[in-house]
C-alpha positions as CSV (number, residue, x, y, z in Angstrom):
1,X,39.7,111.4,60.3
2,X,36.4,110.5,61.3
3,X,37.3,110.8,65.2
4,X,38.6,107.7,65.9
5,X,42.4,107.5,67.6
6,X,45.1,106.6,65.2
7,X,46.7,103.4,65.9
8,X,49.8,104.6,63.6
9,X,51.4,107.6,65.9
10,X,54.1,106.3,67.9
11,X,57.6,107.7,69.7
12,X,59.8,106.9,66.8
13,X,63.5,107.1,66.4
14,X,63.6,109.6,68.3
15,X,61.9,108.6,71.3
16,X,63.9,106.0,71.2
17,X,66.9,107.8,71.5
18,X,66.2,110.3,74.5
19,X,64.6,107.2,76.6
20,X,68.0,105.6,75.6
21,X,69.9,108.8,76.8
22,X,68.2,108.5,80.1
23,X,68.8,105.2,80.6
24,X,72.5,105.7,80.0
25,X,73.1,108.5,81.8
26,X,70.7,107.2,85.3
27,X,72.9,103.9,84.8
28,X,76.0,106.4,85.3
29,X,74.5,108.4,87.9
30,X,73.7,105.0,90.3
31,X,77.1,103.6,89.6
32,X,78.9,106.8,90.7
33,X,76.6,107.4,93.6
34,X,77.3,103.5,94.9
35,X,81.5,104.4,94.5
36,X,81.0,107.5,96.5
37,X,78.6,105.5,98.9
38,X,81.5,102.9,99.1
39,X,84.1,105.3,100.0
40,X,82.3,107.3,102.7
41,X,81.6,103.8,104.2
42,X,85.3,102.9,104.2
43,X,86.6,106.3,105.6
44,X,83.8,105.5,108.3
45,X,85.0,102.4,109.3
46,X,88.7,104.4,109.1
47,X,87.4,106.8,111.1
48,X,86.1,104.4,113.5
49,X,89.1,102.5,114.2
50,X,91.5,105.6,114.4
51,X,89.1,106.5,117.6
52,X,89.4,102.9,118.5
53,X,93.0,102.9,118.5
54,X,93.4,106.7,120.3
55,X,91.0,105.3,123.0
56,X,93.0,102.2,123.9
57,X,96.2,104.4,123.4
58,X,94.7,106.6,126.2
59,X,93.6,103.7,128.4
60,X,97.1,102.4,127.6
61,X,98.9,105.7,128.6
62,X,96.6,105.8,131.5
63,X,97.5,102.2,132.6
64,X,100.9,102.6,132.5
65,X,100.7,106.2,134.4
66,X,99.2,103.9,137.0
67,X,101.4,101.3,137.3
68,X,104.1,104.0,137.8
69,X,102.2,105.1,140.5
70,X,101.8,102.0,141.7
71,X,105.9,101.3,141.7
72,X,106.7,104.7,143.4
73,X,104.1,104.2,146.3
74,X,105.3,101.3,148.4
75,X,108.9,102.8,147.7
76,X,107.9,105.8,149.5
77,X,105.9,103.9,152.3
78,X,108.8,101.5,153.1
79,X,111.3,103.4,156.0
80,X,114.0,101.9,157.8
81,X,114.5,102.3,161.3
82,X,117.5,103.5,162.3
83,X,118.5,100.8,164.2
84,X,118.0,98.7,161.5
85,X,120.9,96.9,158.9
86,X,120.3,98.9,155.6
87,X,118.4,96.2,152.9
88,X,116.6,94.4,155.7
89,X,112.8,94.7,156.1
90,X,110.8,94.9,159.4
91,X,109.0,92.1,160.4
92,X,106.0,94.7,161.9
């Protein structure tokens, strides 16, 4: 008592036990937070190839609406003469 620090004082049991409660429950906190993290990267990448998919669907769709095009326009530009044997083509 002379006005020196004691060298005896220290967290005890105690101290022990709330620093242990933190640990615990920060270890519990990072492991959730890396599941959620996990899952929000996997519904991305979902996400991601659903769009993926509906944009090659649409190209698809698009393609195909062409190539019906496609088929219906030289039908339409072919006409026979009227002179001519039905299922011959000119020779213009």
């Amino acid at each position: 008592m002379n006005g020196e620090p004691s060298t005896l004082v220290s967290p005890g049991i105690w101290g022990f036990i709330a620093f242990f409660v933190l640990a615990v429950a920060l270890y519990l906190l990072m492991r959730n937070m890396n599941a959620r993290m996990r899952r929000m990267s996997y519904r991305a990448e979902e996400l991601q190839r659903e769009a993926e998919d509906r944009s090659q669907g649409q190209g698809e769709a698009a393609q195909a609406e062409a190539d019906e095009t496609d088929d219906a326009t030289p039908a339409q530009e072919q006409t026979e003469d009227p002179g001519q044997k039905p299922g011959t083509q000119s020779q213009s």
